[in-house]
mmCIF file of the C-alpha atoms, coordinates in Angstrom:
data_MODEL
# 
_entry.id   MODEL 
# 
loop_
_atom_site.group_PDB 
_atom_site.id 
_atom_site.type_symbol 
_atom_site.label_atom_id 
_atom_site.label_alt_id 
_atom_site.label_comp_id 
_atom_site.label_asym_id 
_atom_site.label_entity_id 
_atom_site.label_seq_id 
_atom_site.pdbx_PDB_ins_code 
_atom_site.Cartn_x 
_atom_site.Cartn_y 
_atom_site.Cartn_z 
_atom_site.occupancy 
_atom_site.B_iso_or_equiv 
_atom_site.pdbx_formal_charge 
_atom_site.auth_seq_id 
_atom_site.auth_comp_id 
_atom_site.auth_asym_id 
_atom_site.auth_atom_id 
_atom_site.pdbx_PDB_model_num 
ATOM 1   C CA . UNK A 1 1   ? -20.377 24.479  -3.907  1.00 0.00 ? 1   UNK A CA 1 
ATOM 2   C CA . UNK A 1 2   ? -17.959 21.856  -4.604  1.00 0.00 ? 2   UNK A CA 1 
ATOM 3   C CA . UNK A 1 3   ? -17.733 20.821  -0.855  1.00 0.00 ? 3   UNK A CA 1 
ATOM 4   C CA . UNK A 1 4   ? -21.358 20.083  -0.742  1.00 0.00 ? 4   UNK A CA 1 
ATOM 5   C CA . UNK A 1 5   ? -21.453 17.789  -3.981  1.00 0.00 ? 5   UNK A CA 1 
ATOM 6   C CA . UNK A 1 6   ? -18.311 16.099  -2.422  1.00 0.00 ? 6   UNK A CA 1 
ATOM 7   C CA . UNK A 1 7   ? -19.929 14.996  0.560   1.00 0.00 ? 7   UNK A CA 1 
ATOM 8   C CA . UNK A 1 8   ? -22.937 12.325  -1.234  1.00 0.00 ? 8   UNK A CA 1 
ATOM 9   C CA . UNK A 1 9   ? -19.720 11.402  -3.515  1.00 0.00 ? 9   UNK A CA 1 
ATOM 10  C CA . UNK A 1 10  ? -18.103 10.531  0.159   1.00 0.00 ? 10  UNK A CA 1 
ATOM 11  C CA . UNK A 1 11  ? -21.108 8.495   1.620   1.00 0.00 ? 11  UNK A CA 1 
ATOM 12  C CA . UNK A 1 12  ? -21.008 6.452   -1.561  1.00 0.00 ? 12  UNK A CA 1 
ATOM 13  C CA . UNK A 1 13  ? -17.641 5.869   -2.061  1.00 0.00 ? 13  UNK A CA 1 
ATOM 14  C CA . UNK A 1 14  ? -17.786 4.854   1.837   1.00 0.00 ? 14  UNK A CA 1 
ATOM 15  C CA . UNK A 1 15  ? -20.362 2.291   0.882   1.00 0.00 ? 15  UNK A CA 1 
ATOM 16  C CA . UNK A 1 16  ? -18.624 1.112   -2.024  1.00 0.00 ? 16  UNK A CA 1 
ATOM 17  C CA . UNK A 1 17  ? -15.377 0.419   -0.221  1.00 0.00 ? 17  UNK A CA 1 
ATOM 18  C CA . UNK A 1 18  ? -17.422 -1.169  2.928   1.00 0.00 ? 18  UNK A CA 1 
ATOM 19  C CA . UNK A 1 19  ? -19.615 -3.577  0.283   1.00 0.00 ? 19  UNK A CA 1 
ATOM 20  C CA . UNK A 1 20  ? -16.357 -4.570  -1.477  1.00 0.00 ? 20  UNK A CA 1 
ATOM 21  C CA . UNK A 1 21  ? -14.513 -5.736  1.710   1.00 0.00 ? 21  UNK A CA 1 
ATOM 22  C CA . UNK A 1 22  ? -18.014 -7.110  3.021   1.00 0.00 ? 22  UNK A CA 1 
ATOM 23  C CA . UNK A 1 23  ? -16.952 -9.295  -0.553  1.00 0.00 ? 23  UNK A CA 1 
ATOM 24  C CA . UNK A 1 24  ? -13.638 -10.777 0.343   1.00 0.00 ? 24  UNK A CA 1 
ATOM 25  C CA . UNK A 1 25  ? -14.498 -11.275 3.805   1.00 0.00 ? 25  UNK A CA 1 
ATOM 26  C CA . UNK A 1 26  ? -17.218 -13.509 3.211   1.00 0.00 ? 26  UNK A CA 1 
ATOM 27  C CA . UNK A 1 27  ? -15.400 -15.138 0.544   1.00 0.00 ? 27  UNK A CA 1 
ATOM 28  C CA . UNK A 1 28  ? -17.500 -14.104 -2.628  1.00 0.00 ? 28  UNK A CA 1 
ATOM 29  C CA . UNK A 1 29  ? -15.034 -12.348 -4.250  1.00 0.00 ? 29  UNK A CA 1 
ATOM 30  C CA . UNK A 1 30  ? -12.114 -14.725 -3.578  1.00 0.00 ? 30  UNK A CA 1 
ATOM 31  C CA . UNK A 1 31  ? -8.282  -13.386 -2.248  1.00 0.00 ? 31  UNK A CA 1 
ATOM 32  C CA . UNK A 1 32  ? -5.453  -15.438 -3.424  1.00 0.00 ? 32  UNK A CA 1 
ATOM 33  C CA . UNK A 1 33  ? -2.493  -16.360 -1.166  1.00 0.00 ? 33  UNK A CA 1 
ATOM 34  C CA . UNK A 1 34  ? 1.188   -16.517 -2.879  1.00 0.00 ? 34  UNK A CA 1 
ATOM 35  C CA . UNK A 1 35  ? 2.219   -19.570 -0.448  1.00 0.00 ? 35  UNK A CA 1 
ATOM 36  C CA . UNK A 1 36  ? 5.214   -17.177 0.434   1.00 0.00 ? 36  UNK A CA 1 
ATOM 37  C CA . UNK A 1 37  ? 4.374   -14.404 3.514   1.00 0.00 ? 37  UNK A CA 1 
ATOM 38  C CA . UNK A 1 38  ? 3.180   -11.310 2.030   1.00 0.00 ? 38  UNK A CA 1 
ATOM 39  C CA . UNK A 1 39  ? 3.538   -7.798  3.971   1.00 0.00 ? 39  UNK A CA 1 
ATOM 40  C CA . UNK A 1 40  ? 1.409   -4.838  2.901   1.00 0.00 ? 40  UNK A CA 1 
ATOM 41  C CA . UNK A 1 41  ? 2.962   -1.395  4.041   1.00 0.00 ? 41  UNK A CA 1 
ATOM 42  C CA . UNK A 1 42  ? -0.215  1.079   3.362   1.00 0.00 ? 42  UNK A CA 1 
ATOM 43  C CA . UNK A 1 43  ? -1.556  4.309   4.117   1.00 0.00 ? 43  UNK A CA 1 
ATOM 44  C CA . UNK A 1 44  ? -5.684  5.723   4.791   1.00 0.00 ? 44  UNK A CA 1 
ATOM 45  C CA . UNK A 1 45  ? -4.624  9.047   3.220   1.00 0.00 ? 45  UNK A CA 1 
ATOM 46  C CA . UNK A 1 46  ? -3.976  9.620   -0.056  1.00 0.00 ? 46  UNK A CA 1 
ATOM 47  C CA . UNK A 1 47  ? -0.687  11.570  -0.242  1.00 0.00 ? 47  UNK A CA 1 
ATOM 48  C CA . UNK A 1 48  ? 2.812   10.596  0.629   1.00 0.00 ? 48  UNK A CA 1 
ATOM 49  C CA . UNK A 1 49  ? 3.074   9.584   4.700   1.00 0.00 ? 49  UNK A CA 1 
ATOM 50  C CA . UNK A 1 50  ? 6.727   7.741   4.282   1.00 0.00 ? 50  UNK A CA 1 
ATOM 51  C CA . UNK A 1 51  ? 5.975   4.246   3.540   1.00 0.00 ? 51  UNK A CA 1 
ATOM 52  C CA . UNK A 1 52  ? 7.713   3.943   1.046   1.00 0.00 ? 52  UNK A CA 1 
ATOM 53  C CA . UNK A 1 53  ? 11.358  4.630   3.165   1.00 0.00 ? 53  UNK A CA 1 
ATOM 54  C CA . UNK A 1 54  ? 9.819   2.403   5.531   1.00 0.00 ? 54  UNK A CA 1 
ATOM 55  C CA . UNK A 1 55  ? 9.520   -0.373  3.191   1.00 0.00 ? 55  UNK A CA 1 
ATOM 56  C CA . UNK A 1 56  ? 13.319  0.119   1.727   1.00 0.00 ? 56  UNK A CA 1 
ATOM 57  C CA . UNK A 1 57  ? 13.850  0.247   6.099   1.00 0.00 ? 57  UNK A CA 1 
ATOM 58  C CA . UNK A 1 58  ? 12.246  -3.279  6.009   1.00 0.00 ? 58  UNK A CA 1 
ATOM 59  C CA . UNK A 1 59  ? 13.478  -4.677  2.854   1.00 0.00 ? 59  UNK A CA 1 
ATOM 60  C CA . UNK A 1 60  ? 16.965  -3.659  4.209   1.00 0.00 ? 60  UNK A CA 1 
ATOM 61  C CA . UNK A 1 61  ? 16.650  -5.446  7.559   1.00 0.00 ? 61  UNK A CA 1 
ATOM 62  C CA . UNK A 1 62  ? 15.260  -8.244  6.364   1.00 0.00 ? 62  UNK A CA 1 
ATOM 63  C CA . UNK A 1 63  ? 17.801  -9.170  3.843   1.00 0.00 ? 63  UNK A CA 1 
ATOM 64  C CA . UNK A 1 64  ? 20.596  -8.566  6.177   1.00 0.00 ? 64  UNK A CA 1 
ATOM 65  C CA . UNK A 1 65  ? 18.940  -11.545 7.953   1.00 0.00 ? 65  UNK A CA 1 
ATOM 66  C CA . UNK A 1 66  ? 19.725  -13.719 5.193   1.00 0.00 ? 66  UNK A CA 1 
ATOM 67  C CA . UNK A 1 67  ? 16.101  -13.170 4.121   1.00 0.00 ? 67  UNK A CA 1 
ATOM 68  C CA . UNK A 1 68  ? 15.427  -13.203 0.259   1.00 0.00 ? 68  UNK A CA 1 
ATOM 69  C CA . UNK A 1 69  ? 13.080  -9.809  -0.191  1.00 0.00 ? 69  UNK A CA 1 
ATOM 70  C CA . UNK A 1 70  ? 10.763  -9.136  -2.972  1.00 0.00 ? 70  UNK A CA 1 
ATOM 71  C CA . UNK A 1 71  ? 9.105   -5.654  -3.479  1.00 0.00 ? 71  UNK A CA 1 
ATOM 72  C CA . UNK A 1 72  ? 5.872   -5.311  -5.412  1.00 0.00 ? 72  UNK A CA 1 
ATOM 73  C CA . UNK A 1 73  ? 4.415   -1.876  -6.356  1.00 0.00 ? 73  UNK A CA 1 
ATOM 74  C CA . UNK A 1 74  ? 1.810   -0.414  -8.284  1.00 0.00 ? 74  UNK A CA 1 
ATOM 75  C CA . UNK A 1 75  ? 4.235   1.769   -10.230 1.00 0.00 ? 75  UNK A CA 1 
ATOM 76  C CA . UNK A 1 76  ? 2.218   5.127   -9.539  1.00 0.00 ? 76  UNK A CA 1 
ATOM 77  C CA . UNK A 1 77  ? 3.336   7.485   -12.060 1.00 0.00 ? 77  UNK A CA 1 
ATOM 78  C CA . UNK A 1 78  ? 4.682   5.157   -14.324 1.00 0.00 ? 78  UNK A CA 1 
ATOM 79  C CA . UNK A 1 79  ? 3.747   4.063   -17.797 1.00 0.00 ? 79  UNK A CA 1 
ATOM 80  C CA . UNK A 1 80  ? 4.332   0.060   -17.345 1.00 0.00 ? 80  UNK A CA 1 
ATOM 81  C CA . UNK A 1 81  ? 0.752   -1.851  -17.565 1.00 0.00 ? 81  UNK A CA 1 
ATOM 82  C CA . UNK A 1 82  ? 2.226   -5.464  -17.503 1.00 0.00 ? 82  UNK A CA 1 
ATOM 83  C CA . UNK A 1 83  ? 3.899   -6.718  -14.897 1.00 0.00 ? 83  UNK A CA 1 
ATOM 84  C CA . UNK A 1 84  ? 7.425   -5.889  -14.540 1.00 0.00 ? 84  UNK A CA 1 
ATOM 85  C CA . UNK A 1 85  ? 10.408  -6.497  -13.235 1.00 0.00 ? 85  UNK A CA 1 
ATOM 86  C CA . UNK A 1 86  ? 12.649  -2.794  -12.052 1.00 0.00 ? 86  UNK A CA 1 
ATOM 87  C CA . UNK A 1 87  ? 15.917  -2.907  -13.585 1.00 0.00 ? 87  UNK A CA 1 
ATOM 88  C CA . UNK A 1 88  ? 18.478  0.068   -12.156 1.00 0.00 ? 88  UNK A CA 1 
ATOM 89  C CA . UNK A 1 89  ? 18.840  1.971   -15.169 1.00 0.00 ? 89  UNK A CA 1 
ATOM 90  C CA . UNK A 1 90  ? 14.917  1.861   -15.879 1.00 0.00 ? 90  UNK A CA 1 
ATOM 91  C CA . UNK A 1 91  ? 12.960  5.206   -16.593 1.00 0.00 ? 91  UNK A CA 1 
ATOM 92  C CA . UNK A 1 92  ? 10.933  6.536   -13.400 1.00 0.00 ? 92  UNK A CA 1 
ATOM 93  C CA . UNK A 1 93  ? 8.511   7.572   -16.655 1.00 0.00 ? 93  UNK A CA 1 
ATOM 94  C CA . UNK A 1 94  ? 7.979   3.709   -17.064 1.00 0.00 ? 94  UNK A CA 1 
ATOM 95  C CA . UNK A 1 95  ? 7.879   2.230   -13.582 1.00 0.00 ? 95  UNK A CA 1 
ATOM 96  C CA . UNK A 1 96  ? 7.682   4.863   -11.777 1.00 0.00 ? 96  UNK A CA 1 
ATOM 97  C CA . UNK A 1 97  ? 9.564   7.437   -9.030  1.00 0.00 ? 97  UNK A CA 1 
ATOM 98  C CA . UNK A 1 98  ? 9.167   5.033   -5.670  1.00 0.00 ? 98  UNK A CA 1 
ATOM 99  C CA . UNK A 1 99  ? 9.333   1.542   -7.226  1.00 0.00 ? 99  UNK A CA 1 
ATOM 100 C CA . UNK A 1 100 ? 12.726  2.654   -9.139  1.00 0.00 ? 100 UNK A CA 1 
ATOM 101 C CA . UNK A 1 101 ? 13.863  4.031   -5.764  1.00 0.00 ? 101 UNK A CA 1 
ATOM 102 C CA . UNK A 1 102 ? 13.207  1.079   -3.787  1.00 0.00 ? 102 UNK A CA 1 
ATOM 103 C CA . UNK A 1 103 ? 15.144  -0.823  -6.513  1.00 0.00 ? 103 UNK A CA 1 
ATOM 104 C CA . UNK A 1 104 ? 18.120  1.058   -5.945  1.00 0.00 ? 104 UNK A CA 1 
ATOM 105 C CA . UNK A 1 105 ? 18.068  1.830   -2.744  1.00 0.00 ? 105 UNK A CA 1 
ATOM 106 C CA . UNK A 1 106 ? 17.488  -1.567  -1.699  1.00 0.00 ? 106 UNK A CA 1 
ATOM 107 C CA . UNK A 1 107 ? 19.249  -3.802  -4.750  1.00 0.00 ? 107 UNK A CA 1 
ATOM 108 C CA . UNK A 1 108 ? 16.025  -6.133  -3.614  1.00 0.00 ? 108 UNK A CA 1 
ATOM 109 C CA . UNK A 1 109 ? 14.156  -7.415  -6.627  1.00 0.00 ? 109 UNK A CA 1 
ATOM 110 C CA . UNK A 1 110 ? 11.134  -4.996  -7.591  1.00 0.00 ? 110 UNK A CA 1 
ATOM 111 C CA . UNK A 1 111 ? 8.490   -5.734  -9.417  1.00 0.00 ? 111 UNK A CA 1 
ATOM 112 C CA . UNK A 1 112 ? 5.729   -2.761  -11.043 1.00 0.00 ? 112 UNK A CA 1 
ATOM 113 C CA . UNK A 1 113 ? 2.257   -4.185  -11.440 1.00 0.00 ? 113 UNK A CA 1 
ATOM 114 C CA . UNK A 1 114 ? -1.100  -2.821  -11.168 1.00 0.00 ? 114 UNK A CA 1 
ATOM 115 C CA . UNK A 1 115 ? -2.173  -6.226  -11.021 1.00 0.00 ? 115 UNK A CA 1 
ATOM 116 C CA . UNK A 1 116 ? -0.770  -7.261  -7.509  1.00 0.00 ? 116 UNK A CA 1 
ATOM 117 C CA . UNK A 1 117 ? -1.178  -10.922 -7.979  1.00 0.00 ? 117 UNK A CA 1 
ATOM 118 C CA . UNK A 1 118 ? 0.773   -10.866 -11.315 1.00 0.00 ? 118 UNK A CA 1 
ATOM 119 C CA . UNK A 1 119 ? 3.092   -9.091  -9.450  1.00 0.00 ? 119 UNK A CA 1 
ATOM 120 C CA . UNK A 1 120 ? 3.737   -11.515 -7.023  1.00 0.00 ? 120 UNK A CA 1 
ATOM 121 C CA . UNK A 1 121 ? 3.734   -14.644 -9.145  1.00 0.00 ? 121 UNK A CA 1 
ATOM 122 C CA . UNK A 1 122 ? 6.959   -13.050 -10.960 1.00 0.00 ? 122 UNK A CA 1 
ATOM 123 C CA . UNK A 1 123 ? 8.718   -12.564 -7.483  1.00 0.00 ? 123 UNK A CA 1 
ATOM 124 C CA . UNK A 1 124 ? 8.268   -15.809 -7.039  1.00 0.00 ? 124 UNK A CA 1 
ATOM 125 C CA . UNK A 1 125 ? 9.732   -16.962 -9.684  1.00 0.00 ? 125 UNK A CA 1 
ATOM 126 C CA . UNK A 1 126 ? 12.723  -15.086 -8.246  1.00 0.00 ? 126 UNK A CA 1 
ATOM 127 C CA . UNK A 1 127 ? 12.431  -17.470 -5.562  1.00 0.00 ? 127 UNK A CA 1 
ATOM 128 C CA . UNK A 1 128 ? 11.693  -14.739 -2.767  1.00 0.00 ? 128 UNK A CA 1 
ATOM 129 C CA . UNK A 1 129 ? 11.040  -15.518 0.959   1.00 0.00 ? 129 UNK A CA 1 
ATOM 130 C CA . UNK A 1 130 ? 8.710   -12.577 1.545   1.00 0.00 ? 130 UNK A CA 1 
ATOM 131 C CA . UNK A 1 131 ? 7.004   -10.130 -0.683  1.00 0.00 ? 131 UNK A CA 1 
ATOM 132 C CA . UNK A 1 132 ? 7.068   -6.451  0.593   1.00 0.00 ? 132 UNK A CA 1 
ATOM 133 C CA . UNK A 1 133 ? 3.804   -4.373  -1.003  1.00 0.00 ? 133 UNK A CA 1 
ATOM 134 C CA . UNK A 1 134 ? 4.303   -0.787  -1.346  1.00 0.00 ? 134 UNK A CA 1 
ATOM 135 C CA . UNK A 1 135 ? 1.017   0.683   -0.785  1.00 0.00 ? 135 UNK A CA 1 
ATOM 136 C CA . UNK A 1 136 ? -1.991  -2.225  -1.629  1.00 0.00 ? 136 UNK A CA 1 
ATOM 137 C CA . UNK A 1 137 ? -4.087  -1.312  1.428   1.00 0.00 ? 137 UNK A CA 1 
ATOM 138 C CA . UNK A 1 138 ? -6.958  -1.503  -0.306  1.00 0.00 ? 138 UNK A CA 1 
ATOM 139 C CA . UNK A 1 139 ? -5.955  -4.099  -2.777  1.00 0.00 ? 139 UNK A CA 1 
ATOM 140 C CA . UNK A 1 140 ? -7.650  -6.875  -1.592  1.00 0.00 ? 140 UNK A CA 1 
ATOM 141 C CA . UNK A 1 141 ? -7.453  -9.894  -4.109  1.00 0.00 ? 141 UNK A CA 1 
ATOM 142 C CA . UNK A 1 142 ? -3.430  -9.955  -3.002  1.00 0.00 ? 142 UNK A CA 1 
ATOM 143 C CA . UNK A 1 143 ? -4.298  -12.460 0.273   1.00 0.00 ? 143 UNK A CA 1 
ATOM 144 C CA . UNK A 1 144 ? -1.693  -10.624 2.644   1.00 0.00 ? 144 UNK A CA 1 
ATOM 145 C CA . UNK A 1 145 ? 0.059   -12.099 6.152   1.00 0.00 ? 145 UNK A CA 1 
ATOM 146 C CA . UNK A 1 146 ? 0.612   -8.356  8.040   1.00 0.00 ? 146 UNK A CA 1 
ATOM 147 C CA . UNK A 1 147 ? -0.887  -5.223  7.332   1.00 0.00 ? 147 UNK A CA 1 
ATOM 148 C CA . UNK A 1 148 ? 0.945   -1.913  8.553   1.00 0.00 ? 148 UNK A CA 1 
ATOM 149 C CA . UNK A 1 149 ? -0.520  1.595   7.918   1.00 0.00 ? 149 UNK A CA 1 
ATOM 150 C CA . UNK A 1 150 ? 1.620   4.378   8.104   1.00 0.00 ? 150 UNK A CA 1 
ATOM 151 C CA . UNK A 1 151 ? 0.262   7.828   9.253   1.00 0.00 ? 151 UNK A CA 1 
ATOM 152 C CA . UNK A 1 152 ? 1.853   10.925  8.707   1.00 0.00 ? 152 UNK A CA 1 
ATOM 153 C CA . UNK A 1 153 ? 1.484   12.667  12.239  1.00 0.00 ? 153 UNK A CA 1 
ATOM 154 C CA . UNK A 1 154 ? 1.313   16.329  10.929  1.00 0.00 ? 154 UNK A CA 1 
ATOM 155 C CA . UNK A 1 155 ? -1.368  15.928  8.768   1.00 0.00 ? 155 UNK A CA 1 
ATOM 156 C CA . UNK A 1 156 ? -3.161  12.798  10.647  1.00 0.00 ? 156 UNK A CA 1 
ATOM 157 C CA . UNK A 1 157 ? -6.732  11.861  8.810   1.00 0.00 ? 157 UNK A CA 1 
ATOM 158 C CA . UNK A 1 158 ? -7.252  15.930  7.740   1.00 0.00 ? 158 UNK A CA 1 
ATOM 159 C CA . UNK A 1 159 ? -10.892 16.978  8.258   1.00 0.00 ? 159 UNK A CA 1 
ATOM 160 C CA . UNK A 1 160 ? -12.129 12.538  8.290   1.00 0.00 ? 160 UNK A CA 1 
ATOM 161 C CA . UNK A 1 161 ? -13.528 12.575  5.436   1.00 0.00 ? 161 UNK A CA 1 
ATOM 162 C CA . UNK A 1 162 ? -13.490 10.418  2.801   1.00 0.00 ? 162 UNK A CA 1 
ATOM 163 C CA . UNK A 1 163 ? -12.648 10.676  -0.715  1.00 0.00 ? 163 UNK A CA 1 
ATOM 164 C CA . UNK A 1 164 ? -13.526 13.206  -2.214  1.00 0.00 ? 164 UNK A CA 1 
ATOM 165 C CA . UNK A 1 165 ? -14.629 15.376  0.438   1.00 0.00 ? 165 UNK A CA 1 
ATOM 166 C CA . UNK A 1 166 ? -10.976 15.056  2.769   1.00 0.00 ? 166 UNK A CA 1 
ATOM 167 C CA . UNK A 1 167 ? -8.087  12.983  2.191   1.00 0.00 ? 167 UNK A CA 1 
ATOM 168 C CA . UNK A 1 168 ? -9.318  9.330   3.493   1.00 0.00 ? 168 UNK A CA 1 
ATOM 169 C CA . UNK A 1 169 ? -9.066  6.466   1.209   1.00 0.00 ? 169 UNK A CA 1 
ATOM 170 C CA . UNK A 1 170 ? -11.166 4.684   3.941   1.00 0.00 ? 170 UNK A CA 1 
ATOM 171 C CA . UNK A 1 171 ? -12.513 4.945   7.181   1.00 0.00 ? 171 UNK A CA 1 
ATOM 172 C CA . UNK A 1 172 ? -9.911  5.348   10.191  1.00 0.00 ? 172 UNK A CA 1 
ATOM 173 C CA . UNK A 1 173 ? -12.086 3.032   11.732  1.00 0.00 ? 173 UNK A CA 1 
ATOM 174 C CA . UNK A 1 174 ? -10.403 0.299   9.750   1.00 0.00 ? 174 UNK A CA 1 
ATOM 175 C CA . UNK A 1 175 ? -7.189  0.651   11.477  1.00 0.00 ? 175 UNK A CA 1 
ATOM 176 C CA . UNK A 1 176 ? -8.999  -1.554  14.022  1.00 0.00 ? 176 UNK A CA 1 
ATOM 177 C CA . UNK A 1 177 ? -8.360  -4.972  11.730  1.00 0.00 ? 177 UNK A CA 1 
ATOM 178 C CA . UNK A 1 178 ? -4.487  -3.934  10.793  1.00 0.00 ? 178 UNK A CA 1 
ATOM 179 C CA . UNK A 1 179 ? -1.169  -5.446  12.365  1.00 0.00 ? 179 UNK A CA 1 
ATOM 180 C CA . UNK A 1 180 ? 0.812   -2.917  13.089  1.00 0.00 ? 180 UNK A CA 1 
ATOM 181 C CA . UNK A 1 181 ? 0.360   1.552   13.333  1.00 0.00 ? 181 UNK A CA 1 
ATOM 182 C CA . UNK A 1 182 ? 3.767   3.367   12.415  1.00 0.00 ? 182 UNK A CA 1 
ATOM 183 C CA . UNK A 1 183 ? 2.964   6.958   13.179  1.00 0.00 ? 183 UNK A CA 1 
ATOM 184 C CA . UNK A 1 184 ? 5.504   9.117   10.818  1.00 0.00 ? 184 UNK A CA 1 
ATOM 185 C CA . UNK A 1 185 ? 6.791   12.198  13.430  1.00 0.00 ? 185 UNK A CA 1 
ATOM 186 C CA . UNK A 1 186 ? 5.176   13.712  16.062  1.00 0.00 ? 186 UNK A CA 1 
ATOM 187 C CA . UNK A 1 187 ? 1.296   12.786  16.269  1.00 0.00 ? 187 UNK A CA 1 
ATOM 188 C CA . UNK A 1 188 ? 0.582   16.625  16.149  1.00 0.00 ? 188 UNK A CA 1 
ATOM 189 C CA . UNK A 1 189 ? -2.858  16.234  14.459  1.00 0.00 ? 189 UNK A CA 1 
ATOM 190 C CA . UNK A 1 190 ? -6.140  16.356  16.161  1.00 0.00 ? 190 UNK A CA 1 
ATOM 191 C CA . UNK A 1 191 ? -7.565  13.459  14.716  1.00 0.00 ? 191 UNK A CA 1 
ATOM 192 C CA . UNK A 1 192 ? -4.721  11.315  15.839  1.00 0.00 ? 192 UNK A CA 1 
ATOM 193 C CA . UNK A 1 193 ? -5.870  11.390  19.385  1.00 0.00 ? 193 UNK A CA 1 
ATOM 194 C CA . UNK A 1 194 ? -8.027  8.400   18.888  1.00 0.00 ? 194 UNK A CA 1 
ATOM 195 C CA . UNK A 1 195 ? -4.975  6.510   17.601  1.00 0.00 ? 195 UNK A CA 1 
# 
């Protein structure tokens, strides 16, 4: 059935991901750095686990420290393919639901990109302290300063699987190298127990 194709899809996706951080680590594929610190908020699971309230959370507390703020995005959802900058009034059909969020939640410059290095550059420009990424986990040309994952504690890792098989983008073994573990409610899951 569909479980047992999605289970060889899983081992190779798991090598593909491991190979392709094997290749920034060692420096053949090459990470840039912005010169400015950059803070990835990420996820292992795909689905919504809240980091995107606790970006708007940081971008908020930061700037009330005098702190000039930058948020980067993807722009999930939206149209936009060049790098952008959110205005307020935008269409959440161009940029995209969260990014137009964080805009106005925050008034912080926003910026859509799927390139995250484009991205950045144009923050800069903006003359931003720190960049805040929305998601970018596993985005790995943006050279970042702190990684935090955010877990949602109902649903934990699901069954551990990875992509497609369960819900892991990559192994939960790999919350080993990140900065910080914001666990979103309760840890209620079984498979948070080794968190």
């Amino acid at each position: 059935g569909v479980q047992t194709c999605a289970l060889p899809i899983s081992s190779l996706y798991r090598v593909a991901t491991s190979v392709r951080r094997s290749l920034y680590a060692s420096g053949t594929l090459r990470t840039i750095k912005m010169g400015r610190p950059v803070v990835v908020v990420g996820n292992l699971t795909v689905g919504g686990t809240g980091k995107t309230p606790l970006v708007a959370w940081l971008a908020e507390s930061l700037a009330a420290r005098g702190v000039r703020v930058g948020i980067l995005s993807r722009g999930y959802g939206g149209s936009s393919r060049e790098p952008r900058f959110v205005e307020p009034t935008a269409s959440w059909r161009e940029v995209g639901d969260e990014p137009l969020l964080l805009r106005n939640r925050t008034g912080r410059p926003t910026v859509v990109a799927p390139d995250r290095v484009a991205g950045a550059k144009l923050l800069l420009e903006e003359g931003v302290d720190v960049i805040l990424a929305d998601d970018g986990l596993q985005h790995l040309r943006l050279a970042r300063d702190c990684e935090i994952v955010v877990i949602d504690g109902a649903r934990g890792f699901g069954n551990g699987r990875l992509l497609p098989a369960g819900p892991l983008r990559e192994s939960a073994a790999s919350l080993s190298r990140v900065d910080l573990i914001v666990v979103n409610g309760a840890p209620s899951h079984p498979s948070l127990q080794q968190v």
